[in-house]
N, C-alpha and C positions, 0 to 999 in steps of 0.2 A: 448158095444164097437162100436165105430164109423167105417161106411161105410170107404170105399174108393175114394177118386176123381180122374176118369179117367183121361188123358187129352188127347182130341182123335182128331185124325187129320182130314183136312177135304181135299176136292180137290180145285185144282187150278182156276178151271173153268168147266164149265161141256161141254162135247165132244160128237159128235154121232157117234165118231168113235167105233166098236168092241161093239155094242148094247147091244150082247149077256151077256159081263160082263165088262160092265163099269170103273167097278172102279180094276179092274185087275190089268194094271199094275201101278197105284198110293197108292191104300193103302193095306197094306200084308194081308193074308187072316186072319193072328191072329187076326191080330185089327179088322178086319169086324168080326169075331166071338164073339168078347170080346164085341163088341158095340151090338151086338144081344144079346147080355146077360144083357143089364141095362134097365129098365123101366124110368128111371130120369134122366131127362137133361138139362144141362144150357146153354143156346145156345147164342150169338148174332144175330138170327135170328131164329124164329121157324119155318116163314113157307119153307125156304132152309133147314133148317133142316129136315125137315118132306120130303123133295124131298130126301137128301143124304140115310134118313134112309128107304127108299123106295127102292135103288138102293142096300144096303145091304141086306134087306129082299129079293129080287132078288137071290142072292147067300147063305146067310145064316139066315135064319129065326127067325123074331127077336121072344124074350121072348113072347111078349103080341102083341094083333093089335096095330098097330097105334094108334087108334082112343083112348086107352087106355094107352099108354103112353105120360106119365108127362113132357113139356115143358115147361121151366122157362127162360123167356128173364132175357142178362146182356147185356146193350150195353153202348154206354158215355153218355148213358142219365139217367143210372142208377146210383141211390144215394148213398153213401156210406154207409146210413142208412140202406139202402134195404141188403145188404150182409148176413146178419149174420141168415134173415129167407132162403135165398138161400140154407143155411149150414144146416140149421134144419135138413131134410130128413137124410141128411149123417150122423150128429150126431149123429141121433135115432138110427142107424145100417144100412142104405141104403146107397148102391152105386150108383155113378152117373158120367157122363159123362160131360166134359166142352167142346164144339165145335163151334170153333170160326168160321166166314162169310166165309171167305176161307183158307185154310193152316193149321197152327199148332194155338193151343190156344197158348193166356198168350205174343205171342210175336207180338210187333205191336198190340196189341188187349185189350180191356177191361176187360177179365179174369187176368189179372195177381192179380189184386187188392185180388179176389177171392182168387185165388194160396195162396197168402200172408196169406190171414186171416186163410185158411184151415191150415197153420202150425201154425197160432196161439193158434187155437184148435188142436192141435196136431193130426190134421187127414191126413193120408197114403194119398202123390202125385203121381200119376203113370202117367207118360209121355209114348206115346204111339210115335212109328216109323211113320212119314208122311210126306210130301211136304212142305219144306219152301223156299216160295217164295225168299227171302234175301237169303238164302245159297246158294240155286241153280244158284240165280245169280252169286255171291262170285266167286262159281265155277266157272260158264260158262265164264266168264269178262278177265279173264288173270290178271284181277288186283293184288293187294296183298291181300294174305287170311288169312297173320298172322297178320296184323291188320286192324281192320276196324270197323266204324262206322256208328247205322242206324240215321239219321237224320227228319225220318219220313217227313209229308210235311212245305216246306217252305212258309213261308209269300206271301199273293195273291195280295199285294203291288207290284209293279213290282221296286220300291225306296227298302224296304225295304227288296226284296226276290234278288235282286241282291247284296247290300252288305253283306246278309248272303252269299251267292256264293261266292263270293271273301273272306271275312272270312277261312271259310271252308276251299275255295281253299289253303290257308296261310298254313293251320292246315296241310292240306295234304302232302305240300310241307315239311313242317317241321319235320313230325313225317312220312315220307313215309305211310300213313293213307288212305284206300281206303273211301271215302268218300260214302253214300247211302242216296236214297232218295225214296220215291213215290210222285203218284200226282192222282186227281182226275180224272180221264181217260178223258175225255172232254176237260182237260188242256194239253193236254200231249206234243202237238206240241208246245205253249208257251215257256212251260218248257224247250222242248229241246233247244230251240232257244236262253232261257236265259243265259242257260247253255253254248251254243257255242258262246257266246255275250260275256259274264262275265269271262270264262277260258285263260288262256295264251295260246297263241295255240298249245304248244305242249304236252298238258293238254290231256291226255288218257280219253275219257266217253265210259259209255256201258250204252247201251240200251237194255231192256231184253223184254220181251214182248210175254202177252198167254203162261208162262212157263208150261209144261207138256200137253200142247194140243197141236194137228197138225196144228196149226198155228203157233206155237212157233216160235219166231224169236230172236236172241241175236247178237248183233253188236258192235265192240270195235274201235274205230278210232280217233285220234286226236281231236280237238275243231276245229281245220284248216279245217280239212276234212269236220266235221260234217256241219262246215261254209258256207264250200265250196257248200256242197250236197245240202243243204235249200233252200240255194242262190237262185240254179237250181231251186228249183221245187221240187226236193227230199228227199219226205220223208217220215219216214218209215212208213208202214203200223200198227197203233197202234192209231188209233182213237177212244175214248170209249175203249180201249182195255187197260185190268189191265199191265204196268208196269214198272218196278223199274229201274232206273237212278242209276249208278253210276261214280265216276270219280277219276282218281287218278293222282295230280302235279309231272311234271316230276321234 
């Protein structure tokens, strides 16, 4: 009988805030006991990985040392080919855990591919309670949360990443659609500025940024405003720093 594939959440970013127990108020103490329970895991990154599962053993002691648990990278440089020995372990009867770079697996991330084929061998999905980036923005944004789209990153053409913007923007206006994006944190201030460049100005953007750490910052203001704010000299603290753009046409 085949294993289980966890799907286990990871955190947002890591904080020194509350030392004693890190990962407290992000991931529920189920999940951190449930993740102490698998010796195999498919990570997009091992050696984050081997830091999160360090910060569990902290509170709940994983099965095996570290040094003795199995980590198998999946990231978009894995092959499609590669998948199906990923599966092995679980098919044999092991459970394992899929834990994506930061957040929840399978969304925005290279697990899903994974996700997919595990129902094709009809092996048990278990999605695990964690921090998603996208929804917490959703939330936090005021925008609209009963529809919305992620758009993942747009073109680094500044020709062709602005009439995706305008696009989008159309789409938004059309279908009241809160429109979502990320960007490579290095780019961030660009972005924002395409974005208040390309929008009609009475175009609603949020900017979400360090969600779940004490830097966390979330901002919702016009494309006017945001024009305005740049203009100055102003702007937001999110250098290098993870995050997610969203906008919705008025």
């Amino acid at each position: 009988m085949p294993g289980i594939l966890y799907l286990i959440p990871n955190t947002l970013g890591q904080s020194d805030a509350d030392l004693a127990q890190p990962l407290a108020a992000i991931i529920p103490i189920e999940v951190q006991a449930q993740t102490a329970r698998l010796d195999y895991f498919i990570a997009e990154n091992a050696k984050t990985t081997r830091a999160f599962l360090k910060l569990v053993n902290a509170v709940q002691p994983l099965t095996k040392p570290l040094q003795e648990i199995q980590i198998a990278e999946l990231n978009v440089n894995t092959a499609s080919a590669a998948l199906p020995a990923l599966l092995a372990p679980i098919l044999a009867g092991q459970d394992a855990g899929l834990i994506s770079e930061a957040g929840v697996p399978a969304v925005a991330d290279p697990g899903a591919n994974l996700v997919r084929l595990a129902h094709v061998h009809n092996i048990q999905v278990r999605p695990l309670v964690g921090p998603s980036s996208l929804l917490l923005a959703v939330m936090s944004s005021g925008l609209n949360g009963q529809s919305f789209a992620f758009n993942g990153y747009l073109p680094t053409d500044a020709d062709q990443r602005n009439k995706r913007i305008k696009a989008l923007e159309l789409r938004s206006r059309q279908d009241q659609q809160t429109q979502l994006f990320i960007e490579t944190p290095y780019r961030n201030g660009a972005f924002l500025e395409a974005l208040a460049n390309n929008c009609q100005p009475g175009t609603l953007i949020c900017v979400a940024t360090d969600l779940t750490l004490p830097s966390e910052t979330i901002r919702t203001q016009t494309a006017a405003k945001w024009k305005t704010a740049l203009a100055a000299g102003k702007h937001p603290d999110f250098h290098k720093k993870p995050t997610v753009f969203l906008f919705l046409a008025q």
